[in-house]
The first five atom37 places (N, CA, C, CB, O) and aatype in JSON, in Angstrom:
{
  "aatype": [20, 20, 20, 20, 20, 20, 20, 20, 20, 20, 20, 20, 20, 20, 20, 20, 20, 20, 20, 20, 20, 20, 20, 20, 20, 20, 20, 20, 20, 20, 20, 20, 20, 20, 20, 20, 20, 20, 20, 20, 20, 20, 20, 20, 20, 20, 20, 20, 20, 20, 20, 20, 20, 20, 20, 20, 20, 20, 20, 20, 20, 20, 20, 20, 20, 20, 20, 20, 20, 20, 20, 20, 20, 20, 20, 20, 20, 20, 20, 20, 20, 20, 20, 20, 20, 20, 20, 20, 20, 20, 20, 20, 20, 20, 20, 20],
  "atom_mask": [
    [1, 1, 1, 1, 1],
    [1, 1, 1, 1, 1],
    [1, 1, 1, 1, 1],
    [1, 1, 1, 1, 1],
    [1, 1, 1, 1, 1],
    [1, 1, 1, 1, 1],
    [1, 1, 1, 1, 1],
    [1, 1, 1, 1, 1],
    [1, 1, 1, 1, 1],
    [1, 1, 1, 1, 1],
    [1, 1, 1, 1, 1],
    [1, 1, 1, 1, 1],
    [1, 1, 1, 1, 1],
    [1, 1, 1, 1, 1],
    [1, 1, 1, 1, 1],
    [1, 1, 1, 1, 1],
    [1, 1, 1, 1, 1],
    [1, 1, 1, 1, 1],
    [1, 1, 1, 1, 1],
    [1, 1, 1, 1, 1],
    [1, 1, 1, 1, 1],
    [1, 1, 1, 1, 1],
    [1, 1, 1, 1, 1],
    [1, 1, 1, 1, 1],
    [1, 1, 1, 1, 1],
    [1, 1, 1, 1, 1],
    [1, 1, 1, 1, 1],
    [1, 1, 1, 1, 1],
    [1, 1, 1, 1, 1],
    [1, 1, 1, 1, 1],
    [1, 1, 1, 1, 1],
    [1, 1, 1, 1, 1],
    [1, 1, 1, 1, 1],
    [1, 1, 1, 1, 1],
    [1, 1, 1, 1, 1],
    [1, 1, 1, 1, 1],
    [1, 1, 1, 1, 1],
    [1, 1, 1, 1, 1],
    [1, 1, 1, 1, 1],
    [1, 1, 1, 1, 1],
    [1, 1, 1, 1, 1],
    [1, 1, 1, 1, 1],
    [1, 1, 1, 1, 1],
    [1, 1, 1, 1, 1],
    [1, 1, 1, 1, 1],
    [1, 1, 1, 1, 1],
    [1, 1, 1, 1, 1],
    [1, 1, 1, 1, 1],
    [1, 1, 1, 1, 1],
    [1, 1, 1, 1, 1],
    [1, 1, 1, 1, 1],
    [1, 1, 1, 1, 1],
    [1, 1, 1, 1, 1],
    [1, 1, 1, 1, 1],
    [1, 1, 1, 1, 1],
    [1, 1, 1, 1, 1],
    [1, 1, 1, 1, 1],
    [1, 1, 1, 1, 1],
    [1, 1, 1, 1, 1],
    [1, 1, 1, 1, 1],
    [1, 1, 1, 1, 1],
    [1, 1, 1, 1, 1],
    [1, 1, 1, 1, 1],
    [1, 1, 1, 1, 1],
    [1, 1, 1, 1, 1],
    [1, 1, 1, 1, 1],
    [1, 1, 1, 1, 1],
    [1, 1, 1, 1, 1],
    [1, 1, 1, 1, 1],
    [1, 1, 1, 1, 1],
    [1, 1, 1, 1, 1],
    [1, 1, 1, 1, 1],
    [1, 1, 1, 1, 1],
    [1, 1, 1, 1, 1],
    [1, 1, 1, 1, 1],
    [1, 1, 1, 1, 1],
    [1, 1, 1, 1, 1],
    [1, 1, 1, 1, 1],
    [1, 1, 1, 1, 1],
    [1, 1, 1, 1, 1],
    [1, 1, 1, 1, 1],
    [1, 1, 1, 1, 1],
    [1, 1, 1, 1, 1],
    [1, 1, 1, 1, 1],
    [1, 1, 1, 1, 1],
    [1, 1, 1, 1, 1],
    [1, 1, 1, 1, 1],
    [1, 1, 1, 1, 1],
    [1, 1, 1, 1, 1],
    [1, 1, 1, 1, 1],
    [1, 1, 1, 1, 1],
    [1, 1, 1, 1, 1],
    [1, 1, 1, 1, 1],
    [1, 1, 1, 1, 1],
    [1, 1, 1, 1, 1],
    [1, 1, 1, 1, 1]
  ],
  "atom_positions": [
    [[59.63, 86.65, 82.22], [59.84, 86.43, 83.64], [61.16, 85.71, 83.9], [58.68, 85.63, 84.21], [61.99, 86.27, 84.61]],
    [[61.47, 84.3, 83.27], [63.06, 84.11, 83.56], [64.05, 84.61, 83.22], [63.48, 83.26, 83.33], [65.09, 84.03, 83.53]],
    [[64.13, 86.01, 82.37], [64.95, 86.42, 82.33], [65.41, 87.52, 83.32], [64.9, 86.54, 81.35], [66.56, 87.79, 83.67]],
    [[64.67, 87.87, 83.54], [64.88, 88.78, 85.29], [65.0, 88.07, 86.15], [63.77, 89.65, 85.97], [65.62, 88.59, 87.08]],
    [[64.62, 86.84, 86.37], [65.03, 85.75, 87.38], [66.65, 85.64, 87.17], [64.18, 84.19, 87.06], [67.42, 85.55, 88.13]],
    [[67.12, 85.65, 85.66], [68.55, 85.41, 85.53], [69.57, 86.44, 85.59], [68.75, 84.85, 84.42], [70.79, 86.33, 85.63]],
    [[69.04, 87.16, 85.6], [69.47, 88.5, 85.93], [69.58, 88.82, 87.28], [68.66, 89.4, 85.4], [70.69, 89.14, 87.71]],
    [[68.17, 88.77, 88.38], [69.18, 88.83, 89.52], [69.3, 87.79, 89.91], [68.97, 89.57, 90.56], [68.77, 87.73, 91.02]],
    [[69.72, 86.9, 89.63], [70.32, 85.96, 90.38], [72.15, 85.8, 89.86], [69.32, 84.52, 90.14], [72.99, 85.05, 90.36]],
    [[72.34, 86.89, 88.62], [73.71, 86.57, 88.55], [74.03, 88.28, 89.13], [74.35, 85.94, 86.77], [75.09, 88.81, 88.8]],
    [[73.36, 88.78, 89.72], [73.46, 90.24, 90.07], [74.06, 89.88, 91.52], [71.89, 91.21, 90.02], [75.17, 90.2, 91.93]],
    [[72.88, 89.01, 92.32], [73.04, 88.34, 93.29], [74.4, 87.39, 93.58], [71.97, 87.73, 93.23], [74.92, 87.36, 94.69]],
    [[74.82, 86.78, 92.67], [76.09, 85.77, 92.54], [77.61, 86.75, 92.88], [76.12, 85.05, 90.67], [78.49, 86.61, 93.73]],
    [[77.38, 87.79, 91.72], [78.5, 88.72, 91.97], [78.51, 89.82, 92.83], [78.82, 89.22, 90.94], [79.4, 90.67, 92.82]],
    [[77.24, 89.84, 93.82], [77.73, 90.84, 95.07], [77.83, 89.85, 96.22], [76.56, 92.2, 95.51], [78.15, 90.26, 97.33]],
    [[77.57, 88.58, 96.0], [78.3, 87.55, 96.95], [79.87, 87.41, 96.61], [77.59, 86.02, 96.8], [80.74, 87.68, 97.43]],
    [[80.11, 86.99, 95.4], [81.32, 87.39, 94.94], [82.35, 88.28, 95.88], [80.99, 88.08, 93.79], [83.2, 87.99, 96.73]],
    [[81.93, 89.33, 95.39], [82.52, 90.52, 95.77], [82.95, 90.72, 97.35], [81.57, 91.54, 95.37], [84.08, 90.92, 97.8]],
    [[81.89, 90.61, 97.95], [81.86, 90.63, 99.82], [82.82, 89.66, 100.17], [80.26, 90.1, 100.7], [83.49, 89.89, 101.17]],
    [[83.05, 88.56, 99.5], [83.85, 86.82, 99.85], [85.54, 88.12, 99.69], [83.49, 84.71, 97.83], [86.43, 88.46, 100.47]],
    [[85.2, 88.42, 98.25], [86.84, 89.2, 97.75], [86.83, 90.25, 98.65], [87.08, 89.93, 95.98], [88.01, 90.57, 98.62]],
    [[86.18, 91.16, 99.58], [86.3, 91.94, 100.25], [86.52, 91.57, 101.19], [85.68, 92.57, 100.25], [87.2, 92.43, 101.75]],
    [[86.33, 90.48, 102.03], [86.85, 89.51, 102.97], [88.15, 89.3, 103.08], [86.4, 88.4, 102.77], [88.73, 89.33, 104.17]],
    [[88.77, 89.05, 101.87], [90.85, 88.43, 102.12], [91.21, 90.11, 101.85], [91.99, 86.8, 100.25], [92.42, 90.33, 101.87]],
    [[90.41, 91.21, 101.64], [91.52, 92.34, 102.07], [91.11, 93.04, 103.58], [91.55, 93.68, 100.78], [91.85, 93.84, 104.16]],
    [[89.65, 92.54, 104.13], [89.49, 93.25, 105.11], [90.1, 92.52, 106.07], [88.26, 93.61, 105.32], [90.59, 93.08, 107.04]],
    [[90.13, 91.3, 105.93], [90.53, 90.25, 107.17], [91.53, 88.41, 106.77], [88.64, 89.84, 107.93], [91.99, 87.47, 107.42]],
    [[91.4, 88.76, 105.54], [92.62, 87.58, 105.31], [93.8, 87.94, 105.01], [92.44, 86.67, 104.28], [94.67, 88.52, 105.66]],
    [[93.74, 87.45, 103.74], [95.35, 87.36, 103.24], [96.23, 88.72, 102.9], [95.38, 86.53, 101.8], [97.41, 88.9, 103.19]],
    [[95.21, 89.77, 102.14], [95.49, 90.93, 101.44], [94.92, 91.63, 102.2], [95.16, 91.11, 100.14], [94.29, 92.6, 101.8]],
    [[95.01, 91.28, 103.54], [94.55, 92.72, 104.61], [95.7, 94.08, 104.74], [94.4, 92.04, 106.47], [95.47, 95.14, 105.32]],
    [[96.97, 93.7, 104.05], [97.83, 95.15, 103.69], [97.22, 96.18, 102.84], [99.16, 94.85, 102.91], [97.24, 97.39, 103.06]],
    [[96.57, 95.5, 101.67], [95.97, 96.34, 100.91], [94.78, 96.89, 101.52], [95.73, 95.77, 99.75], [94.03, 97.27, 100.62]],
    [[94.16, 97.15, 102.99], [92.96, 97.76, 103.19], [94.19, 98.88, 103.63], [91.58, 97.05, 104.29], [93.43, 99.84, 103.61]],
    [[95.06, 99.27, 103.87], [95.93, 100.37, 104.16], [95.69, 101.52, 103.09], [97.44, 99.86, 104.16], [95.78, 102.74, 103.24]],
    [[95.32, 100.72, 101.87], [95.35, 102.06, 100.59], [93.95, 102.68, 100.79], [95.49, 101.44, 98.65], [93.6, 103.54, 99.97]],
    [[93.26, 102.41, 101.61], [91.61, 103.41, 102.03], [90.75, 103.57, 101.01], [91.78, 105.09, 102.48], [90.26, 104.69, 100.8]],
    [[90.46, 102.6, 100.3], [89.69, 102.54, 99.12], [89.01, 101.06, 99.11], [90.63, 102.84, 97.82], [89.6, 100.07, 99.53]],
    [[87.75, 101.03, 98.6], [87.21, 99.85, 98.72], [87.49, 98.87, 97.66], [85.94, 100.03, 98.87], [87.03, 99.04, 96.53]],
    [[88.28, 97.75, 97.99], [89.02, 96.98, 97.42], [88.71, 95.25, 97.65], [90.29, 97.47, 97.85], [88.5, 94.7, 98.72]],
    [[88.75, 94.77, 96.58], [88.28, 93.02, 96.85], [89.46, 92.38, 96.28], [86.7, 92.34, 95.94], [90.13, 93.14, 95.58]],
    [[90.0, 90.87, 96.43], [90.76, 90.62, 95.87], [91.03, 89.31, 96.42], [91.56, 91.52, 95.79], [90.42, 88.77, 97.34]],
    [[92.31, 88.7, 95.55], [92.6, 87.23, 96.21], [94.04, 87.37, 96.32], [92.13, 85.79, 95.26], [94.49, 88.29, 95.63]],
    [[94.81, 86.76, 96.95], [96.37, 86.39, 96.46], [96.37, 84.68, 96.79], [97.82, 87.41, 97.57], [95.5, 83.89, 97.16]],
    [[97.94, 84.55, 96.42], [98.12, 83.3, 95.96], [99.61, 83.23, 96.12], [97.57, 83.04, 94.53], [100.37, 84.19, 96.23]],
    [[99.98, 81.69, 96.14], [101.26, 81.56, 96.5], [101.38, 79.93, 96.05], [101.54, 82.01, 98.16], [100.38, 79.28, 96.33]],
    [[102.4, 79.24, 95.44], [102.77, 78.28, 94.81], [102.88, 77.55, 96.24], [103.99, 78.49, 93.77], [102.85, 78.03, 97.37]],
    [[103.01, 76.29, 95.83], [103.38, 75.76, 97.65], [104.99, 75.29, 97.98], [102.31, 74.08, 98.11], [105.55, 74.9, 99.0]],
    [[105.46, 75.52, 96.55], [107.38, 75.8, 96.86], [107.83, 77.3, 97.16], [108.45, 75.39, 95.28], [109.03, 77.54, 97.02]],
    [[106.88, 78.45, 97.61], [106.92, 79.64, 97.32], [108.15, 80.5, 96.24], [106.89, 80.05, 98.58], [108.97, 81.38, 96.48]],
    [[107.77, 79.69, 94.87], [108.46, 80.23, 93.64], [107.85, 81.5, 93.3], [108.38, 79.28, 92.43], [108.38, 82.53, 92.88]],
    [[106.53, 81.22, 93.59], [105.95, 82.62, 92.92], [104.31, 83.22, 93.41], [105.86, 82.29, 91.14], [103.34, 82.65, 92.91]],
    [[104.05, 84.43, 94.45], [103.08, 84.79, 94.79], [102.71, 86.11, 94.01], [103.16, 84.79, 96.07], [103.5, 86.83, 93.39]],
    [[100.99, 86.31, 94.2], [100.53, 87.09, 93.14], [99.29, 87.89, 93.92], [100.1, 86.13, 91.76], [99.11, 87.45, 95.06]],
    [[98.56, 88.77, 93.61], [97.42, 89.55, 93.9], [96.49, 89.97, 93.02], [97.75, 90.51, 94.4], [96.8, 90.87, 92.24]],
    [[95.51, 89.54, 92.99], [94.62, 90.04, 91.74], [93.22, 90.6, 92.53], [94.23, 88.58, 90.49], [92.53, 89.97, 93.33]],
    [[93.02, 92.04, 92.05], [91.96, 92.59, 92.87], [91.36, 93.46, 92.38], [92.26, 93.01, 93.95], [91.97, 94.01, 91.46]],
    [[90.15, 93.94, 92.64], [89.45, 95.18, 91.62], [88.93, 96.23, 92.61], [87.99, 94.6, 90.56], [88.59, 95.8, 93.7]],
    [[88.81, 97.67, 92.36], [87.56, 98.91, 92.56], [86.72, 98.38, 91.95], [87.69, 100.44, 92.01], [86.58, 97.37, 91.27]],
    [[85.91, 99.56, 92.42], [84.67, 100.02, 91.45], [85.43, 100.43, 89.78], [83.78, 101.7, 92.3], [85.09, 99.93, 88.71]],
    [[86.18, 101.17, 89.94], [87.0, 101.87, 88.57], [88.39, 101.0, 88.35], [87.5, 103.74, 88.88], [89.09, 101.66, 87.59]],
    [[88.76, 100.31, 88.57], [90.25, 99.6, 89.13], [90.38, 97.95, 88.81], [90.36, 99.77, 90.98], [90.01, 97.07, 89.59]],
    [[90.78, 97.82, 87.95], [91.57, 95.95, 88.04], [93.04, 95.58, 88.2], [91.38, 95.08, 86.57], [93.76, 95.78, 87.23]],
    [[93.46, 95.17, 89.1], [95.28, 95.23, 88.99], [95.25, 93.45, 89.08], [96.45, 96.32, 90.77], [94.46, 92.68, 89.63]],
    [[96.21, 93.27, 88.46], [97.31, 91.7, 88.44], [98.86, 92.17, 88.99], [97.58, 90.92, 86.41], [99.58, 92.86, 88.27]],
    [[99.28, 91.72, 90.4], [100.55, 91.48, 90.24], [101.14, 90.43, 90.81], [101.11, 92.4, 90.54], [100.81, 90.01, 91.92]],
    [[101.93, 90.0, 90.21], [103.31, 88.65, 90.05], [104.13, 89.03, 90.57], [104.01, 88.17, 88.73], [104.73, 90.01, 90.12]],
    [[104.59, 88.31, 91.96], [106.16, 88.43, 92.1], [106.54, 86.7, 91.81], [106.73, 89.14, 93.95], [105.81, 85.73, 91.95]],
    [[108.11, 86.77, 91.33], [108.92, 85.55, 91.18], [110.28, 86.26, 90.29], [107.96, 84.16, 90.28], [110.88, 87.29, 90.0]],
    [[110.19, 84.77, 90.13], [111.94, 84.43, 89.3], [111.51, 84.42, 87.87], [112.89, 82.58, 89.7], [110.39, 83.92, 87.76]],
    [[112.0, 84.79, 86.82], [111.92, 84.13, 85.52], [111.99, 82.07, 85.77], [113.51, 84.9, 84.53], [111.34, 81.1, 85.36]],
    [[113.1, 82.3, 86.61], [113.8, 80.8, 86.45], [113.52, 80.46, 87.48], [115.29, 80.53, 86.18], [113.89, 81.19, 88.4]],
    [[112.77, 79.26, 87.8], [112.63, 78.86, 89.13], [113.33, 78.91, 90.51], [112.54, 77.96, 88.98], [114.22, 78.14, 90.86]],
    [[112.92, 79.67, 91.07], [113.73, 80.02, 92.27], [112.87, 80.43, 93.76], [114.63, 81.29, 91.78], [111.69, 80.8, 93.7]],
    [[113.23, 80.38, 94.41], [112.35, 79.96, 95.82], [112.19, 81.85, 96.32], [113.61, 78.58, 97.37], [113.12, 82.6, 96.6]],
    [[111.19, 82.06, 96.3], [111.06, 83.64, 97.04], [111.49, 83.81, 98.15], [109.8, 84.18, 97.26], [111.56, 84.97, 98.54]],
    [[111.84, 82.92, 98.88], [112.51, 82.6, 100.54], [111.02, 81.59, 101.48], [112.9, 84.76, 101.64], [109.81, 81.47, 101.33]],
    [[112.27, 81.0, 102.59], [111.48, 79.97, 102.72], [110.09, 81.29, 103.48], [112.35, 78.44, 103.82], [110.21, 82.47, 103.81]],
    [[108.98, 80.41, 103.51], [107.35, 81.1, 104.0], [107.3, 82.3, 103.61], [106.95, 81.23, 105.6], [106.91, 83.19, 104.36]],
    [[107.71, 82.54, 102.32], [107.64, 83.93, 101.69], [106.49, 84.01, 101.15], [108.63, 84.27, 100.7], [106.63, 84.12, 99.93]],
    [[105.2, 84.01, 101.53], [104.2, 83.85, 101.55], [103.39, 85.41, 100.45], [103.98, 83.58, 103.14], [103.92, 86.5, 100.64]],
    [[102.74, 85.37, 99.89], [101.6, 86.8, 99.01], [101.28, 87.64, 100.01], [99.85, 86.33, 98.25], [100.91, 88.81, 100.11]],
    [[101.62, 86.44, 100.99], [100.93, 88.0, 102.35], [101.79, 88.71, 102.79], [100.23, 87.64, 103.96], [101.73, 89.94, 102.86]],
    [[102.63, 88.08, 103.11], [104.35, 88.7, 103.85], [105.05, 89.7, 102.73], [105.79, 87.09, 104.12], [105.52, 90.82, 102.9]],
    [[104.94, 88.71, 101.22], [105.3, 89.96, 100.05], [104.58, 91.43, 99.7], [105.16, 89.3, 98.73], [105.13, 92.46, 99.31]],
    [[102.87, 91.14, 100.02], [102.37, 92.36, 99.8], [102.15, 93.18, 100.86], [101.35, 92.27, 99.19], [101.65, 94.29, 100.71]],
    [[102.63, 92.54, 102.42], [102.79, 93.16, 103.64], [103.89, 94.32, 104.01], [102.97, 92.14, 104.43], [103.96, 95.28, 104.78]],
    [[104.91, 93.53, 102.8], [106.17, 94.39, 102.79], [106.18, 95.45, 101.68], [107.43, 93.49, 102.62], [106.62, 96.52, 102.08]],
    [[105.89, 95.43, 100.65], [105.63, 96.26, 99.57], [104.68, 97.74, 99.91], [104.9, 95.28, 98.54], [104.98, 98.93, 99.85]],
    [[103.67, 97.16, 100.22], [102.57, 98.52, 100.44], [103.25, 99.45, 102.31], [100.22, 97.52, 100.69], [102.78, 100.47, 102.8]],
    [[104.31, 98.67, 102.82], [104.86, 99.43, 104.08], [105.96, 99.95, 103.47], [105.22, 98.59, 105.46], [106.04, 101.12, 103.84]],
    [[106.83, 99.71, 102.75], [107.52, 100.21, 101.85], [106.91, 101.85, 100.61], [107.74, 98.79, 101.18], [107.14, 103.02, 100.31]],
    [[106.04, 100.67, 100.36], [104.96, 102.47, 99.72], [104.7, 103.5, 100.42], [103.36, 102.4, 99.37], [104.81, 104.7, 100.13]],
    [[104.19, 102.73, 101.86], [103.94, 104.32, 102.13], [104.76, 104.98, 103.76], [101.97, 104.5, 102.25], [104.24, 105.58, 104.69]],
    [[106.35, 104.5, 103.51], [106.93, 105.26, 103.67], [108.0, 106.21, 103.08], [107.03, 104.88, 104.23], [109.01, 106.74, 103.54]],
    [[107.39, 106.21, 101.89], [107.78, 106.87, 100.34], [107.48, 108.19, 100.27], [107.01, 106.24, 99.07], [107.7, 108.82, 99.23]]
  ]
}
């Protein structure tokens, strides 16, 4: 019996999970990425000197990591924010 208790309850954990990460692309941070029409969860991130912002997000079939920055410390521009970088990137994609 507790092991099906532990089971869904970590079944349960990661489709809370998931809905929270489906949240910053439907309506937070990584709401550029609901543009690619695929069901997508994810977080981004941003240093608070904006040296270096990032996106990490999954499909069903799909895990991506990406990093923007400097090798060498250097400022991405001032409020160059993960959102503004991946706002500009995926409008850039898809007028490709």
């Amino acid at each position: 019996m507790s092991s099906v208790l532990i089971v869904n309850e970590i079944s349960t954990e990661r489709e809370e999970m998931t809905r929270a990460l489906e949240g910053v692309v439907t309506d937070g941070t990584g709401a550029a990425a609901a543009s690619l029409g695929r069901p997508l969860a994810g977080k981004t991130g941003t240093t608070d000197d904006f040296t270096d912002a990032w996106f990490i997000g999954y499909t069903p079939d799909l895990v991506v990591g990406v990093w923007v920055g400097f090798d060498a410390k250097k400022s991405l521009g001032e409020r160059n924010s993960s959102r503004r970088i991946l706002t500009r990137q995926l409008e850039c994609e898809s007028s490709q």
